[in-house]
N, C-alpha and C positions, 0 to 999 in steps of 0.2 A: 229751024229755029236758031237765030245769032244773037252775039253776044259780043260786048266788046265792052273794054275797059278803057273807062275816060279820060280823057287829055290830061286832066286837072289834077288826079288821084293824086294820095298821099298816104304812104304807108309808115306807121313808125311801129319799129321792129327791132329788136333787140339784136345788135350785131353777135356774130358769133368771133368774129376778128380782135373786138375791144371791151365785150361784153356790156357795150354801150346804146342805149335808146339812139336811135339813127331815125332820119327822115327820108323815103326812099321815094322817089317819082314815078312815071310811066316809064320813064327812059329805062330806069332800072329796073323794072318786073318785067320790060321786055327782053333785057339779056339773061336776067333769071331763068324765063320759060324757054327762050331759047337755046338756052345751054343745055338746060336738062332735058330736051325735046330732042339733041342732039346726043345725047347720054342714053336717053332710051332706044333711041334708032339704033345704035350701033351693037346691042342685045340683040345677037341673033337668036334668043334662046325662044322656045315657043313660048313655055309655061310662065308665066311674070305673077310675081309673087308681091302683095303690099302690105307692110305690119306697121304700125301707125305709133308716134310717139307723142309729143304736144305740139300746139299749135306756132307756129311760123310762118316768115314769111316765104322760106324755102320750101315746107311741107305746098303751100299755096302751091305757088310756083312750077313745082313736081306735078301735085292733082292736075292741074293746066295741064300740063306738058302732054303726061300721058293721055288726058281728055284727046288733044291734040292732036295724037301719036297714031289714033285710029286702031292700038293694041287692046286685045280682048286683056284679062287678067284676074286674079285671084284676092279676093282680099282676106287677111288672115288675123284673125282674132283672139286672142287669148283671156285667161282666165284670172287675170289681176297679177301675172304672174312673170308677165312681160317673155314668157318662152317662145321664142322663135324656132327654135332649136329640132323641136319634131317639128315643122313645118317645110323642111325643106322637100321631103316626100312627096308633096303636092306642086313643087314648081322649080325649075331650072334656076332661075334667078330671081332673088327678093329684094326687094327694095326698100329698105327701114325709113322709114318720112317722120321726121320732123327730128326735135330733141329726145335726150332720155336725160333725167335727173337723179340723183343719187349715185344707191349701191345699183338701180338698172344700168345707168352707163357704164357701170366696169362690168358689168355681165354683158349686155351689149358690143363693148368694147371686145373683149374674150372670145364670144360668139362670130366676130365678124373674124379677129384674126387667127380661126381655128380652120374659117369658113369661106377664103378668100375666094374664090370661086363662084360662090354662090348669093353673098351676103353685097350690096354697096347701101350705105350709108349716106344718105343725101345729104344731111344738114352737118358741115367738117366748115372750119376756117378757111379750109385749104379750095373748096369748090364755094365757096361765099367769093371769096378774089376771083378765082377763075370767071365764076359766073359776071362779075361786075366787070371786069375787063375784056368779057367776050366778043370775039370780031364781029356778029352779027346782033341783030334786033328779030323778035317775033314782034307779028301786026297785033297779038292781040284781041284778034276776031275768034270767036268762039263757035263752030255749030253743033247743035245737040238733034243733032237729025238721023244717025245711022244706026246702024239696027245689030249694032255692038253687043255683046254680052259681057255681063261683069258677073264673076261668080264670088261665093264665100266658101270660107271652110268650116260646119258647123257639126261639132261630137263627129271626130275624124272622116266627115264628107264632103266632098266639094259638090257644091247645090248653085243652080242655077238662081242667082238674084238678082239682075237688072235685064230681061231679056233685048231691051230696047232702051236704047240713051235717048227716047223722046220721052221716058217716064220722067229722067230727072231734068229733062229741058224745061219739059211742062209747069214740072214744082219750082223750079229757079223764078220761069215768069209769074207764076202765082204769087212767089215770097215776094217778088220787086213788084207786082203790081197792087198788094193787098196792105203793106205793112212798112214797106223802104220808100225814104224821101231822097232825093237828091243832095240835100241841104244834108244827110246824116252825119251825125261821130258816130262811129261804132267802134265802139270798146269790145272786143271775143275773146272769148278764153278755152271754149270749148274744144277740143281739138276734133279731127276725123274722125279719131278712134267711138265716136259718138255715131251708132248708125242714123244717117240722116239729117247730120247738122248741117253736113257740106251744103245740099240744098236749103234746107232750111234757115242758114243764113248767113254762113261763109261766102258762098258762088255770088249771091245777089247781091251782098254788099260789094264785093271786087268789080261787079257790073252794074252797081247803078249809085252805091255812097260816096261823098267826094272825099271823108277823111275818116282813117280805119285803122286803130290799135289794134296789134297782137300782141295778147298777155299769156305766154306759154306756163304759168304760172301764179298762184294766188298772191306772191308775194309784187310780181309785176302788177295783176289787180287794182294792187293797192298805190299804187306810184299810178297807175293812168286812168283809174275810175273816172274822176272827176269830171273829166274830159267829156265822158260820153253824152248822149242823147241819145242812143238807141245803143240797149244790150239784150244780150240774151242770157238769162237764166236757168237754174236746173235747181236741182235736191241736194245736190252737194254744194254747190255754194250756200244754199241757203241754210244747211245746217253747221257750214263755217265760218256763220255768221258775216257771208260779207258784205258789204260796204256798197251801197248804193249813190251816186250822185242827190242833189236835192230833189234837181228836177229833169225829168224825162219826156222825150217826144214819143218813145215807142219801148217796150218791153213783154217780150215775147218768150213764150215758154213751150213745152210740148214732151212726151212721151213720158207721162207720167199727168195724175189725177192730178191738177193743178187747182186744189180746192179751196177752199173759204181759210184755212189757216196760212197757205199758200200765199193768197192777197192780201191778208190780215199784215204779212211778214213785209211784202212790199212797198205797200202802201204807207206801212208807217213809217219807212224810212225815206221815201221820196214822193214829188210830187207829181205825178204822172197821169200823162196825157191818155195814153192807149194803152190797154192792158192785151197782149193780144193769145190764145192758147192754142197749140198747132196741133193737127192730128196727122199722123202716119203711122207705118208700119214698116216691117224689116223690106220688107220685098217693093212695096208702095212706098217711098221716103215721103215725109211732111215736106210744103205743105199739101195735103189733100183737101184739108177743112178747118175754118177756122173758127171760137167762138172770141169774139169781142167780148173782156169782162168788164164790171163797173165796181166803184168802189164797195159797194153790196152784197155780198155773194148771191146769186140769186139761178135757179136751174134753166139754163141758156142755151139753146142747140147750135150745133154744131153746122155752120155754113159749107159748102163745099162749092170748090174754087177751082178744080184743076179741072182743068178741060181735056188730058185725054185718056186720063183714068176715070171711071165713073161705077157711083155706088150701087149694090142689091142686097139683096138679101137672100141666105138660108138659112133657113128652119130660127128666126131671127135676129142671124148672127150676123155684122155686116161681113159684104163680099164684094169684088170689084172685077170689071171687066173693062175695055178699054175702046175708045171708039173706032177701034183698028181690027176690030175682033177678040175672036178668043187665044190671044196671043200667050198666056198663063200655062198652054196644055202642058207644056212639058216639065214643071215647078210644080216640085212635093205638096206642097199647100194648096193645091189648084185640086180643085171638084168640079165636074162637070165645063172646064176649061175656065174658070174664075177662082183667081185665091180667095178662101176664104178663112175666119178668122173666130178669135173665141169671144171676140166683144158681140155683147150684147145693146140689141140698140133699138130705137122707133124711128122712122125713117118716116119721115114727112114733104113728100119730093125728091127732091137730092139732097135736103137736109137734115140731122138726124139727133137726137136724144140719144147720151151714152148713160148706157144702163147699168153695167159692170161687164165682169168677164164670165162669161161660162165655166172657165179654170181657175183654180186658184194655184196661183204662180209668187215669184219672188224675184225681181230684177236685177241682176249683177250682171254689172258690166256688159250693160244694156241690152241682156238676151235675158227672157224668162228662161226660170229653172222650175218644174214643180215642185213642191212644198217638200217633199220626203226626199229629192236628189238635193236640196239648197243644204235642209240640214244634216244631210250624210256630207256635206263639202265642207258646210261649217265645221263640224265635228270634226272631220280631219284636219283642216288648215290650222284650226287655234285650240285644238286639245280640251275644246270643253265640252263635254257631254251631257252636262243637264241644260239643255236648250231646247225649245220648242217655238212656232213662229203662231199666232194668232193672230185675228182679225177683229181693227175695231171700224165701225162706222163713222165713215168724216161725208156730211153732205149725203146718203144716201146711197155711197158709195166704197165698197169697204175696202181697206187700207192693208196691208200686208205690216205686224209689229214682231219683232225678234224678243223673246222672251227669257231672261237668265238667269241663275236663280240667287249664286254668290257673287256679292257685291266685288270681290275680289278679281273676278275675272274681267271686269268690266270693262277693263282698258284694253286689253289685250279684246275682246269681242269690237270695240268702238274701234280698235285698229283695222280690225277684219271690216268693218264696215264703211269704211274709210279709203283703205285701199282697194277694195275689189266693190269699189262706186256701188252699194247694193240701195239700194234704193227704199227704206224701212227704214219707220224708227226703232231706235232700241230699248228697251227697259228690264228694270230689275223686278220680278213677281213681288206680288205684294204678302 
């Protein structure tokens, strides 16, 4: 399966040189990826290690490269906490992709020069020049064909998560074949650190949009909304209130209930064409399945799209196997050689009705926690002990709510919710 980025592209991206919105061509993402493709070769080290900051053009760039590079590797995750630091135990060499802002860039910063051995830093002023001045050009040409392993590191394990890079070939040509126009703006803010954005609509826009903002930041956001025609959404922007264009070609969301107050939120701020809601999972990246919504809220199954992951069920909970076989056996999650899952669902064909989950869980930082580990994390992180998380019904669907009792902590909880992306609303008991 290939891929290639168009003659015509146009990236504007926020220099790291002048800290200035730049227009960057083909010409120029081709010495980007080639540099850093040339940066990763010269790692002799087995274990290759990735910790994920915001979204760039250099983070892009880097993901290319090492797609590229034909190198297995590690992706490493953290707990809102931005620690790299135990992480090196899992791997020779780390690679930190993209920006860090704030007080993480001096920790970062700290980390790297305690760590010089271990730690590079890809997005620096100093490899922005290098890369644009590079003696060579990559073609560009992408294949998602080899039978590559990408692992994670999840509650100190390194776990097999992509057994095969035709999982995420597959979902690339899903996302460009179901939802991306040629004609796109795409405005993104989301970064990697999101599992399954990259496919879900990073990778497709860079091979099939012709003009594509990255906003590493909410306040960038707000300088190149306007712009868009195709964005992608989540729960944290939309609880920070932001700022939609009037009118949209396409608007897409996923991992997470994207329910009737979800569109309510949308819709009143712009006028849009496609509403579109992606499904996946950690191990299966979106898209898998999509539902089309309409300005209605109304209970809509879930289409399924990817052609080489394909859906079942046990005991009826969805499960996937792939047309390749039962290439799953050796991944935790895998039963009887198919991962399988705690959504519950009707399965009508290959398409399905999502029911809820069999667990009840609580999303931060986009990995479920169950209910009693979120609030023993809570409690420690922000020192408030009268917390409890319930559940209210939105659409037939229930909703995970953070619950607190003194008004007074509330900022200091809306910070915890905030920074460690948990994915709940908050409120004060009645």
């Amino acid at each position: 399966m290939e891929f290639k980025v168009r003659d015509d592209i146009n990236v504007r991206n926020r220099s790291l040189i002048d800290k200035k919105y730049k227009d960057y061509k083909k010409e120029d993402i081709a010495k980007f990826v080639a540099f850093y493709l040339d940066l990763i070769l010269s790692v002799n080290d087995d274990k290759i290690g990735v910790g994920f900051g915001l979204l760039t053009l250099q983070s892009v760039a880097f993901m290319l490269a090492l797609h590229k590079s034909g190198k297995e590797y590690t992706l490493l995750y953290h707990k809102g906490d931005h620690n790299f630091d135990d992480k090196k135990e899992y791997c020779d060499k780390i690679f930190l992709v993209g920006t860090f802002g704030g007080g993480v860039k001096l920790g970062i910063n700290q980390l790297i020069a305690n760590n010089l051995e271990t730690f590079i830093l890809t997005d620096t002023p100093e490899f922005e020049l290098s890369a644009l001045l590079y003696h060579r050009s990559d073609d560009l040409i992408f294949n998602f064909d080899k039978n590559k392993k990408t692992y994670v590191v999840i509650d100190k394990q390194i776990e097999l998560l992509y057994p095969t890079e035709k999982i995420e070939g597959n979902s690339i040509s899903a996302a460009m074949d179901n939802y991306f126009h040629e004609d796109d703006y795409c405005v993104l803010t989301r970064p990697f650190s999101h599992f399954g954005v990259a496919t879900l609509s990073i990778y497709p826009a860079f091979f099939k949009a012709k003009n594509i903002t990255l906003c590493p930041t909410f306040t960038d956001w707000r300088e190149e909304y306007h712009n868009a025609t195709h964005v992608h959404i989540d729960l944290k922007m939309m609880s920070g209130n932001c700022q939609l264009p009037k009118k949209l070609r396409m608007l897409t969301s996923g991992g997470y209930n994207f329910n009737s107050e979800c569109l309510q939120y949308v819709t009143s701020r712009s006028d849009i064409e496609n509403i579109v809601d992606c499904f996946g999972t950690i191990y299966c990246p979106p898209p898998l399945a999509i539902k089309r919504l309409v300005s209605n809220y109304q209970n809509l199954p879930f289409k399924w799209i990817h052609e080489f992951v394909k859906p079942s069920l046990v005991n009826d909970k969805l499960a996937f196997t792939t047309v390749d076989g039962d290439i799953f056996t050796d991944m935790r999650t895998s039963e009887n050689g198919k991962i399988t899952t705690s959504d519950v669902v009707v399965l009508e064909g290959t398409d399905f009705y999502f029911v809820g989950s069999a667990e009840r869980f609580v999303r931060m930082n986009h990995i479920r926690y169950p209910v009693h580990l979120f609030e023993h994390l809570f409690k420690t992180r922000t020192g408030i002990n009268d917390v409890s998380v319930q559940y209210e019904n939105i659409d037939n669907i229930e909703n995970p709510v953070i619950i607190i009792s003194n008004i007074k902590d509330f900022a200091t909880a809306y910070k915890f919710v905030d920074e460690f992306q948990v994915e709940s609303k908050l409120k004060l008991s009645e």
